[in-house]
Backbone as numpy.savetxt, mean C-alpha at the origin, in Angstrom:
# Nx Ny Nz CAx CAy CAz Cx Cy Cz
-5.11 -1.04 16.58 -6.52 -1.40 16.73 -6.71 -2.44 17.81
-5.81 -3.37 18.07 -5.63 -4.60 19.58 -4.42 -4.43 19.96
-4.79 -4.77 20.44 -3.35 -4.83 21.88 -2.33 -5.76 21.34
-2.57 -6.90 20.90 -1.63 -7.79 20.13 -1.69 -7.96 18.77
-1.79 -6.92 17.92 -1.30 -6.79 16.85 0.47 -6.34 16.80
0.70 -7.33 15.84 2.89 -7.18 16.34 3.04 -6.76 14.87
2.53 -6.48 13.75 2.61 -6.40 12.28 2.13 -5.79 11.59
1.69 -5.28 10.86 0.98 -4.53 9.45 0.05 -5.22 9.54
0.70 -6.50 8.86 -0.38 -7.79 8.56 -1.56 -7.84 9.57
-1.29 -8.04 10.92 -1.79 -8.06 12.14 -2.80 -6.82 11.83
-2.63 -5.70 11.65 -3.89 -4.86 11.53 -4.89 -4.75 11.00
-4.05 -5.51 9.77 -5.41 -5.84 9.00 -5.95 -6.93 8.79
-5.49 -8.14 9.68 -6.26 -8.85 9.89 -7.91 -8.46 11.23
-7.13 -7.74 12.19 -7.74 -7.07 13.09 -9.01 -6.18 12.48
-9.10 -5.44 11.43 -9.86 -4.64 10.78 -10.75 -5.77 10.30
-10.29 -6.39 9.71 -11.29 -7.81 8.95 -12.18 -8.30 10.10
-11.35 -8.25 10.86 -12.28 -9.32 11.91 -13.55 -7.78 12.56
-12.85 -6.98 12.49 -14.16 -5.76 13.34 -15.23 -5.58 12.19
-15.01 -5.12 11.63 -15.76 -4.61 10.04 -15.31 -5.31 8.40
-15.55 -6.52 7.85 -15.32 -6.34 6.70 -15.80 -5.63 5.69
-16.96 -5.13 6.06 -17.76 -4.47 4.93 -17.68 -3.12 4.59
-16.45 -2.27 5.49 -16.76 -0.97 5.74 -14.98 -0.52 4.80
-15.27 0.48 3.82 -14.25 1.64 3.53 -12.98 0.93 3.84
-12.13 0.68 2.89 -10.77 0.99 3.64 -9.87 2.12 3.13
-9.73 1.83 1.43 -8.60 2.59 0.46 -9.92 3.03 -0.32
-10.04 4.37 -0.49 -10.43 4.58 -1.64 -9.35 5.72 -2.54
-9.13 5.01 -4.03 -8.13 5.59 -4.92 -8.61 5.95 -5.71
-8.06 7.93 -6.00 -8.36 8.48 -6.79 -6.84 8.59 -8.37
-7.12 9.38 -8.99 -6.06 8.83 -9.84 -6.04 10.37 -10.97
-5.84 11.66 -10.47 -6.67 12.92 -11.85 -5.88 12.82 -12.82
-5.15 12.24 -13.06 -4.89 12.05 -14.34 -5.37 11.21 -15.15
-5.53 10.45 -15.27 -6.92 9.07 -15.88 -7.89 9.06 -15.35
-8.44 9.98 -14.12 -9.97 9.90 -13.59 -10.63 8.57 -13.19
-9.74 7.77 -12.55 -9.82 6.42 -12.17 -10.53 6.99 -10.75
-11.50 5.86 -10.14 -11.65 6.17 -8.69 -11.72 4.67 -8.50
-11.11 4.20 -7.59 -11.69 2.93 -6.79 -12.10 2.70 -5.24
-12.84 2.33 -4.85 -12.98 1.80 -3.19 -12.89 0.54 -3.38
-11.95 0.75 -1.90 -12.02 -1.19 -1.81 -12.63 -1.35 -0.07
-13.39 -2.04 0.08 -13.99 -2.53 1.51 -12.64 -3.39 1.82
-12.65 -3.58 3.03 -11.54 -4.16 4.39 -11.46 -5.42 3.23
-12.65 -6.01 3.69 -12.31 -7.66 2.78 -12.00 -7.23 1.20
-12.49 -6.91 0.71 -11.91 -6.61 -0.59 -10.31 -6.22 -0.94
-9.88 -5.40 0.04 -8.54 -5.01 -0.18 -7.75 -6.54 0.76
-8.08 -7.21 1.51 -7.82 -8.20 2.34 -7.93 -9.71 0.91
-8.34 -9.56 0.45 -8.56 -10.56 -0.77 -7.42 -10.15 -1.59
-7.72 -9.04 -2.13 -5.85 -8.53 -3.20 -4.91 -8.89 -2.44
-4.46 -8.62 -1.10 -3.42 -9.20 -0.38 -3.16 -10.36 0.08
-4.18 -11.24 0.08 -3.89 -12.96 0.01 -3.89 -13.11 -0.83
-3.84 -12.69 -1.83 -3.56 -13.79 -3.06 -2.30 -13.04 -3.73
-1.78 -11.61 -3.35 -0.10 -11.22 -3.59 0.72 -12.25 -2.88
0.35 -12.22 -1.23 0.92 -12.92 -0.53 1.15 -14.32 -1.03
0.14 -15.09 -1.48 0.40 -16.04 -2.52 1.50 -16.24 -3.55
1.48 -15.15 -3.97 2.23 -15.22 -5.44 3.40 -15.12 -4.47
3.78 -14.08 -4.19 5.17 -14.00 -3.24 5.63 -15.48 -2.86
5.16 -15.97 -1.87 5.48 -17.05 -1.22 5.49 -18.08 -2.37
4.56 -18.63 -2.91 4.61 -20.03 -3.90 5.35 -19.72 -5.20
5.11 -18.53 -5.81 5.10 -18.53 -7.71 6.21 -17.38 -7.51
6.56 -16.73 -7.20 8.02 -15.90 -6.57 9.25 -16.99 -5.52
8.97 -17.93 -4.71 9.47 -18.62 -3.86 10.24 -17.61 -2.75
10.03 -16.35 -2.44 10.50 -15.54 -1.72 10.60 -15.59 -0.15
11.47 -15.99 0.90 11.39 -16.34 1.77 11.34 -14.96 2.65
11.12 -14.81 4.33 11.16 -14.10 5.25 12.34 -13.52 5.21
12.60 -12.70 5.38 13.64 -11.77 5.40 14.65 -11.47 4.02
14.16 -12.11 2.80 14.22 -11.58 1.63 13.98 -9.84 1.30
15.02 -9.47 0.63 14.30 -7.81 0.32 13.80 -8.22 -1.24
12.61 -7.05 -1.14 11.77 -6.85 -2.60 11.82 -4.98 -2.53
12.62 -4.84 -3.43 12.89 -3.35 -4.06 11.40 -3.13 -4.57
10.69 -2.44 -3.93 9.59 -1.78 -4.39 9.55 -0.48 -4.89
9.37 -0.45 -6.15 9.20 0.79 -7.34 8.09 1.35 -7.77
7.00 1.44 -6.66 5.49 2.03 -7.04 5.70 3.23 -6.52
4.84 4.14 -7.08 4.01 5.04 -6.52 3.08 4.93 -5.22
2.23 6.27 -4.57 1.28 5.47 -3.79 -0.24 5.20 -4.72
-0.49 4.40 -4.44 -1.40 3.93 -5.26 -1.94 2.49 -3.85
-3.09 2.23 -5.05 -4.19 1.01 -3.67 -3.50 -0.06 -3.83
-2.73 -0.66 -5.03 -1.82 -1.90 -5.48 -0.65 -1.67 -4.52
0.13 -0.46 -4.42 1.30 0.00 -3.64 1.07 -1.18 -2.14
-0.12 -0.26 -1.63 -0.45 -0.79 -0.11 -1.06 -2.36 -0.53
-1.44 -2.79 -1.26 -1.58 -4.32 -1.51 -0.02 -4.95 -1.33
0.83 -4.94 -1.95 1.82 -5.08 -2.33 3.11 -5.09 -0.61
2.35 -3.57 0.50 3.01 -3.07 1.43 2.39 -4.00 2.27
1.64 -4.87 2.51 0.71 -5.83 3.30 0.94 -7.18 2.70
1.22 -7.43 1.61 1.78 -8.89 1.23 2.82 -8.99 1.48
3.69 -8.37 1.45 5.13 -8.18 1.96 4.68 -8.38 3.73
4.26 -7.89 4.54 4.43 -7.96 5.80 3.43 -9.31 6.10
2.69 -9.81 4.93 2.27 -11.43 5.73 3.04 -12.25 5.34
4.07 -11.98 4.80 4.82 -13.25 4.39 6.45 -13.34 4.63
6.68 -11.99 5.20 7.91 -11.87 6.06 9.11 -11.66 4.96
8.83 -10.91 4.62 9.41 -10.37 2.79 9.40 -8.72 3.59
10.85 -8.28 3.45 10.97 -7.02 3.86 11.04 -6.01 2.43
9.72 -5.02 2.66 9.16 -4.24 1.73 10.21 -2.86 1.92
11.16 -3.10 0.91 12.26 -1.34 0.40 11.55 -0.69 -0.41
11.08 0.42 0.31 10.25 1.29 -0.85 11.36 2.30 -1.56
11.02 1.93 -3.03 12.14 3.20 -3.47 13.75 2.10 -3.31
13.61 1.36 -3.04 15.13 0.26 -3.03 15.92 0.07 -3.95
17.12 -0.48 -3.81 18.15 -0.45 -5.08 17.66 -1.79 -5.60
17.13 -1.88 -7.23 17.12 -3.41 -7.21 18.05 -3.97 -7.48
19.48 -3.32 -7.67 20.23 -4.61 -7.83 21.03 -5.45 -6.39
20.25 -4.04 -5.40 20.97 -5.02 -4.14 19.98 -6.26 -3.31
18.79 -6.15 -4.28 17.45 -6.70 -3.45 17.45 -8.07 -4.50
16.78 -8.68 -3.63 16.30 -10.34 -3.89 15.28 -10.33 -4.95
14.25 -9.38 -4.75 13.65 -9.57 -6.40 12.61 -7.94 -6.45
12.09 -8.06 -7.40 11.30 -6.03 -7.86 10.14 -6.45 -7.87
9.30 -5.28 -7.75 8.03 -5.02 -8.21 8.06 -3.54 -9.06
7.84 -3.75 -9.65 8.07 -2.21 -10.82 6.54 -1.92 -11.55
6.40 -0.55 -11.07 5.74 0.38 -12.35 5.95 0.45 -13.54
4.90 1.18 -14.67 5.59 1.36 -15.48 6.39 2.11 -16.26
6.90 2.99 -15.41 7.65 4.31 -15.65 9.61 3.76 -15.01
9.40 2.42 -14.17 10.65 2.08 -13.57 10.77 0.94 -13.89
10.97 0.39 -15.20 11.22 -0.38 -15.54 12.56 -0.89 -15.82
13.15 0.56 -16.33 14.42 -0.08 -17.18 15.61 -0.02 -15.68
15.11 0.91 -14.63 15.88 0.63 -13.51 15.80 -0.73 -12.80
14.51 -1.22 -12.61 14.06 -2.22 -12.33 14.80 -3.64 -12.59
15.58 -3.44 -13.82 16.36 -4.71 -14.78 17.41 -4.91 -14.11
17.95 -4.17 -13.29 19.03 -4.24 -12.20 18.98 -5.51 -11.60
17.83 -5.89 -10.92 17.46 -6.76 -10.23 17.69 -8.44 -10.56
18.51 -9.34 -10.47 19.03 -10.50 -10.68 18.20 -11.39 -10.57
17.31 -11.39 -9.66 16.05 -12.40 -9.01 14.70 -11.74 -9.71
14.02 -12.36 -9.17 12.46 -12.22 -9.86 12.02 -11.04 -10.35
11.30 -10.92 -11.43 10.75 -9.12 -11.67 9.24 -8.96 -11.55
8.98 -8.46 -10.87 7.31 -8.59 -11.46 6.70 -6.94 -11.90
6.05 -6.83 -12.82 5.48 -5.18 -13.45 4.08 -5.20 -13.15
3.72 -4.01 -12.78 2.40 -3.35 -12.53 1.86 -2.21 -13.61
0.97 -2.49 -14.70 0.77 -1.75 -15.64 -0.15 -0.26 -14.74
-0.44 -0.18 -13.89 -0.90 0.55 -12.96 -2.19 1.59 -13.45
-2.80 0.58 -14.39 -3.74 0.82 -15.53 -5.29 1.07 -14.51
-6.30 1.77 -14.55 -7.47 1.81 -14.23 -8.14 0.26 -14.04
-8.46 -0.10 -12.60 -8.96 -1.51 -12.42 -7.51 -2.47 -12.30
-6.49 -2.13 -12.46 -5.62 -3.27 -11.97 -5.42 -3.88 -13.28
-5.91 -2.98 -14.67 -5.82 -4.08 -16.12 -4.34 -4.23 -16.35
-4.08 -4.87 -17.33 -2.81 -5.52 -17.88 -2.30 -4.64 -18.72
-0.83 -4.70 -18.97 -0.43 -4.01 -19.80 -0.61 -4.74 -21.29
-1.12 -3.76 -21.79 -1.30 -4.05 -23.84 -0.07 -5.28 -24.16
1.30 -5.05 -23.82 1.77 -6.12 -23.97 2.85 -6.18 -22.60
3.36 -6.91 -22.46 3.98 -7.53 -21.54 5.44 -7.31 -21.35
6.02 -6.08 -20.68 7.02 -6.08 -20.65 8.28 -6.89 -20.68
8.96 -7.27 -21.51 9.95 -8.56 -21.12 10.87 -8.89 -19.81
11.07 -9.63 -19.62 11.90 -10.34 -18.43 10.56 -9.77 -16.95
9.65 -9.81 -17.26 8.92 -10.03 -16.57 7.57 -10.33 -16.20
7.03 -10.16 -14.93 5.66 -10.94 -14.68 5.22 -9.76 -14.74
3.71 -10.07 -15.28 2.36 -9.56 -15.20 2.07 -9.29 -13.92
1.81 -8.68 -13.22 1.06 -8.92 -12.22 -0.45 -9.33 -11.74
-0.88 -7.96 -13.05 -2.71 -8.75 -13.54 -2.37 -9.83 -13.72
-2.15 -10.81 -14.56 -2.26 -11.84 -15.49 -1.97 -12.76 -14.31
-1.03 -13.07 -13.27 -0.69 -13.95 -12.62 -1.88 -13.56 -11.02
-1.55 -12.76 -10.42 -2.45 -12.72 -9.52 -4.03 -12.96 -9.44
-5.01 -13.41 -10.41 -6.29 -13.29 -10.24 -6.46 -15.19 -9.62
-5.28 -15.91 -10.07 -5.39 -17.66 -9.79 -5.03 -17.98 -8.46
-4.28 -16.67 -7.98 -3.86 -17.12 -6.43 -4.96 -17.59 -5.34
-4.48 -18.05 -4.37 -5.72 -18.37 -3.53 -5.98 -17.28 -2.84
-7.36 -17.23 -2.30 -7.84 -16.03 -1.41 -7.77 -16.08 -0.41
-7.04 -17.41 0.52 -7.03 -17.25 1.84 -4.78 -17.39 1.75
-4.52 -17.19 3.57 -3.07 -17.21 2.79 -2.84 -17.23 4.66
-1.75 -18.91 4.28 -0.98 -19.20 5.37 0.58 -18.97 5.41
1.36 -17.90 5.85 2.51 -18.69 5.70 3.17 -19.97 6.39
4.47 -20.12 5.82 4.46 -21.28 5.54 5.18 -21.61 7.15
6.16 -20.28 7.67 6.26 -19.85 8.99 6.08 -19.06 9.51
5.99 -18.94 10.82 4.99 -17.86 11.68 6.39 -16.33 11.33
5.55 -14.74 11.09 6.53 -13.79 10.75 6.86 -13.24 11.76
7.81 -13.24 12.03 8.97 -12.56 13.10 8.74 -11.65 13.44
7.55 -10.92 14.32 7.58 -9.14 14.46 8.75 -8.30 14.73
9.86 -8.94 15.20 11.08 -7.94 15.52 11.88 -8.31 14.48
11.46 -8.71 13.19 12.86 -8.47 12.03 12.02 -7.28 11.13
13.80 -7.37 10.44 13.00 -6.12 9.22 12.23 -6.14 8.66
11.47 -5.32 8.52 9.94 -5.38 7.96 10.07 -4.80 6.65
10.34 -2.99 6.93 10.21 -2.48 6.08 11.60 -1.17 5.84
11.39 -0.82 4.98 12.97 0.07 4.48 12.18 1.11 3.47
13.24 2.50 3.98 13.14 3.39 2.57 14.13 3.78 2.19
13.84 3.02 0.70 15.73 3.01 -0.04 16.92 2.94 0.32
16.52 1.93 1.22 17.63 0.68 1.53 17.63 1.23 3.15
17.43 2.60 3.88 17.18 3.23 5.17 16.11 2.76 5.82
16.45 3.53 7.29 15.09 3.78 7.76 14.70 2.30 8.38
15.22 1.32 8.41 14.50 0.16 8.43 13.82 0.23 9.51
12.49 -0.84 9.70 11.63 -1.14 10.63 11.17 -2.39 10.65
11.03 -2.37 12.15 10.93 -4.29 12.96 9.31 -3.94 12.29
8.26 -5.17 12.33 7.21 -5.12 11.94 6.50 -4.22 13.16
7.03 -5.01 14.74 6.11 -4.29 15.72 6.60 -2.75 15.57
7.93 -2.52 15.42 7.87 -0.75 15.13 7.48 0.14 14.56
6.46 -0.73 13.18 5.88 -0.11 12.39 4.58 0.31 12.36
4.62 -0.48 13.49 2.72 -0.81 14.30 2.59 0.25 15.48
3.68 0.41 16.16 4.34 1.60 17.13 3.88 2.68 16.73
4.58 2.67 15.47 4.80 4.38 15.38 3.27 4.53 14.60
2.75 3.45 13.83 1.41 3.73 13.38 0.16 4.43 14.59
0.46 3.62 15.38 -0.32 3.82 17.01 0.16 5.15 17.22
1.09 5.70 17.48 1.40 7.11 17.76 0.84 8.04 17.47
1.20 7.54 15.93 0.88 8.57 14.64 -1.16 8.99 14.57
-1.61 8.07 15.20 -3.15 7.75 15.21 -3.55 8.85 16.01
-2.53 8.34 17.36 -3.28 9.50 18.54 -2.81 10.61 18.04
-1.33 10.58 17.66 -1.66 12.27 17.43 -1.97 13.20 16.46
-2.83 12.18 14.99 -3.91 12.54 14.36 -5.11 12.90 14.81
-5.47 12.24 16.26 -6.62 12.19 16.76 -7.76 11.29 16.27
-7.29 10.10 15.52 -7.73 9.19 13.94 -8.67 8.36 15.02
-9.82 8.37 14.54 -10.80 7.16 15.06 -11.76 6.39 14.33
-12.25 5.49 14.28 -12.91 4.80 12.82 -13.88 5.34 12.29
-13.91 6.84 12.87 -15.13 7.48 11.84 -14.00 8.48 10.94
-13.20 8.29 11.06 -12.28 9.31 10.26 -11.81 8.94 9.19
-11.70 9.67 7.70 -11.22 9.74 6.52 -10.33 10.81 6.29
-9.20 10.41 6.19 -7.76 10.97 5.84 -7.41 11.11 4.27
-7.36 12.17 3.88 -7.40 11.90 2.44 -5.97 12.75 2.31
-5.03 11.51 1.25 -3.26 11.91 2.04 -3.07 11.94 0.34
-2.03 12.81 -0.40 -1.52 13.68 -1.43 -0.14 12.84 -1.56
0.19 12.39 -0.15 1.76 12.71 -0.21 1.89 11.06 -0.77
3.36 10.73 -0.82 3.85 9.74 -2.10 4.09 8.83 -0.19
4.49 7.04 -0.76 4.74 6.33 -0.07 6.06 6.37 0.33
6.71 7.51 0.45 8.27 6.69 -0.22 9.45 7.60 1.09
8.16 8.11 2.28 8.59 8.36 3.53 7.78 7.69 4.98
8.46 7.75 6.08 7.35 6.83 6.55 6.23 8.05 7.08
6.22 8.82 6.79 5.18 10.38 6.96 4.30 9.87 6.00
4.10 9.39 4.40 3.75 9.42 3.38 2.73 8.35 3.82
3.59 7.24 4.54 3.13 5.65 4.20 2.06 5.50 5.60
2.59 6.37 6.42 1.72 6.40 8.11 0.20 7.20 7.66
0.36 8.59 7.03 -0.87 9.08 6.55 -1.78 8.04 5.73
-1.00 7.69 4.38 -1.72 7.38 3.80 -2.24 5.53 3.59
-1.98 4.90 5.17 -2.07 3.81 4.98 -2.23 3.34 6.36
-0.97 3.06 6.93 -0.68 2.77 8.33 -1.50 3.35 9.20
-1.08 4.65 9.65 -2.09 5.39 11.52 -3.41 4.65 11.09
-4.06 5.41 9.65 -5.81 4.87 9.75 -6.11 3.58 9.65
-5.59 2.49 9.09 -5.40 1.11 9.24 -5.25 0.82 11.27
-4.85 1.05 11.43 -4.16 1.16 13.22 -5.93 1.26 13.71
-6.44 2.79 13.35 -7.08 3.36 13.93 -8.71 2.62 14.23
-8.61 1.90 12.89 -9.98 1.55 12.59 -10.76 2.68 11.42
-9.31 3.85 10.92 -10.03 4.66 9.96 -10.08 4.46 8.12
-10.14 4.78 7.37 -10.13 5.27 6.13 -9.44 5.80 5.27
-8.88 5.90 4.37 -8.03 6.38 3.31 -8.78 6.54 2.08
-8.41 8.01 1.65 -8.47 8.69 0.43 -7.13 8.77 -0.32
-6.74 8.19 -1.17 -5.25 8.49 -1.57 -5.90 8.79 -2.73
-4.94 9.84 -3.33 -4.88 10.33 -4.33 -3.66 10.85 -4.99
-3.45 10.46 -6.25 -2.75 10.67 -7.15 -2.27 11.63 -8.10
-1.93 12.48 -8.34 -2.11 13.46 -9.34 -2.69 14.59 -8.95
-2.86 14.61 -7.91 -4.01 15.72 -7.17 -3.49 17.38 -7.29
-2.53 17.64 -8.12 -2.37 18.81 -8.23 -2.85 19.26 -9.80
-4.00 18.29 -10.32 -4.36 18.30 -11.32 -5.83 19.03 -11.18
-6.03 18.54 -9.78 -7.74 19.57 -9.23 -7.43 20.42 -9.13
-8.85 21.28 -9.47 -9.22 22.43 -8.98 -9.67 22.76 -7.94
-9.23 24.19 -7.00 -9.65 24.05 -5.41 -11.47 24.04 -6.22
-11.86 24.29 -6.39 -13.16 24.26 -5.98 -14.08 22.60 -6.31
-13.05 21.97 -7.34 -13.03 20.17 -7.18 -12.62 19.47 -6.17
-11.77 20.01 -6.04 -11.26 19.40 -4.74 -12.08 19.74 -3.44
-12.93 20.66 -3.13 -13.76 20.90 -2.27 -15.26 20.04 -2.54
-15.60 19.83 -4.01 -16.67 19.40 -3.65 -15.67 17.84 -3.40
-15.03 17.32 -3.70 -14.08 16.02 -2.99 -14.30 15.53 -1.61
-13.91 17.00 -1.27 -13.64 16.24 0.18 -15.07 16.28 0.88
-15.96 16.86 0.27 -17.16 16.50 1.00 -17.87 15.83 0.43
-17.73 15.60 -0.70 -18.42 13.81 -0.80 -17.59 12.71 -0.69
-16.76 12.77 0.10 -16.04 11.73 0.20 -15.59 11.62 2.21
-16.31 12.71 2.57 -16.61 13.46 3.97 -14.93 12.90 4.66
-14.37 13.70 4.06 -13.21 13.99 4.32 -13.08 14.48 5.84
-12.12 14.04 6.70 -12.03 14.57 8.03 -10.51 15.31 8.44
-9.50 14.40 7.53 -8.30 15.07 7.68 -7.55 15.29 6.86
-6.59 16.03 6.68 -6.53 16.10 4.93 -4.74 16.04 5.51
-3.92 15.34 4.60 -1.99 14.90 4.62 -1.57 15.66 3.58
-0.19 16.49 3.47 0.62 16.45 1.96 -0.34 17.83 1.27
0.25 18.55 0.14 0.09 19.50 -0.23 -1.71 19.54 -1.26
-2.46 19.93 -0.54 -3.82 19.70 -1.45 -4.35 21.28 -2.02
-5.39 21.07 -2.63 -5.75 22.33 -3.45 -6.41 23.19 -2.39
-6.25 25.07 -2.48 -6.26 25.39 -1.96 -8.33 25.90 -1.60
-9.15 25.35 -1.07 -10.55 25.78 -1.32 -10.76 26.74 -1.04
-12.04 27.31 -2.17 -12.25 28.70 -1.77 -12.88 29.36 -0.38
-13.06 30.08 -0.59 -13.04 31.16 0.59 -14.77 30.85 0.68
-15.27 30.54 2.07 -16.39 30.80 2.34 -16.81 31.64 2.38
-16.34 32.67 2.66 -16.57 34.34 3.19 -16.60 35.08 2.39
């Protein structure tokens, strides 16, 4: 989206500053029938105050790994942006017992226990609610994140040429390479800030994480992520994408009917 954006972080600070008020993530969910939108600042608020927790109430330094165990989901990319403002290299899909500390779902928990350093759980409940009770040996994430602050300095400036990000323990990427290939990935979506990408596929390739997060973040565009989406019906899924004026569609979606 600028010329000197070197980071994730960097883009979306860049987005904040063009438009806060406009679309960023909107999350669908067909299995619980959850929908959320979050505006630029709105999703920019969940990520200063992760970034918070990370840095102060985690003590997690720059170039620390955090084994990330989500799904894609709007918390996922909260989580994929607090990690890149605070210089915390985000392993999606990572081993936790080789990583510095977890973020876990609640389906990856008991893998999750691997992890020696910090745990934190995501009940990944409709609205970001808490889990009924509290998994042991670890943090809430509802429960601790709503006290963080909403603005967020680190404590040192983040390194665009260290590791940023990893998939399962591969793959690694400098922050500016992730901003690279996002830029690429934009033009040769053809992605421009009137565009809504509505992406199927999981976070846990950088195909997955560029559709459904990165290029349109880059672009100045929009995200539809959705969850469960092989739970629609093509002819739901059609009235979907046009009230939700869908422009490009990622990853395996329902097939709509036939105009003809």
């Amino acid at each position: 989206m600028n010329a000197i954006d070197r980071t994730p972080a960097d883009l979306l600070r860049s987005a904040l500053a063009a438009d806060p008020a406009r679309p960023l993530i909107t999350f669908y969910d067909d299995a619980t029938g959850e929908r959320v939108e979050l505006s630029v600042a709105t999703f920019a608020n969940w990520v200063a105050k992760t970034a918070n927790l990370i840095q102060d109430e985690l003590g997690a330094q720059p170039g620390d790994r955090l084994a990330l165990l989500l799904p894609a989901h709007w918390q996922t990319a909260v989580w994929l942006l607090a990690c890149s403002s605070t210089g915390v290299v985000a392993d999606i899909g990572g081993d936790p017992a080789a990583a510095d500390l977890v973020v876990s779902g609640p389906d990856t928990l008991e893998e999750a226990r691997a992890c020696t350093g910090e745990r934190v759980a995501l009940s990944l409940r409709p609205l970001g609610g808490r889990f009924p009770t509290p998994p042991q040996g670890f943090m809430d994430y509802a429960v601790e994140v709503p006290s963080q602050g909403d603005r967020f300095a680190p404590y040192a400036p983040v390194d665009p040429h260290a590791p940023a990000l990893a998939f399962a323990g591969a793959d690694a990427l400098t922050g500016a390479q992730a901003v690279e290939r996002a830029r690429e990935d934009a033009e040769t979506r053809g992605l421009t800030p009137v565009s809504r990408v509505l992406s199927a596929l999981p976070y846990d390739t950088w195909d997955g994480l560029s559709a459904g997060l990165l290029a349109p973040l880059e672009a100045g565009a929009s995200v539809v992520l959705c969850r469960h989406l092989d739970r629609l019906s093509p002819a739901d899924f059609a009235k979907r994408r046009e009230s939700e004026r869908v422009t490009a569609t990622a990853g395996d979606v329902p097939l709509t009917p036939s105009t003809e």
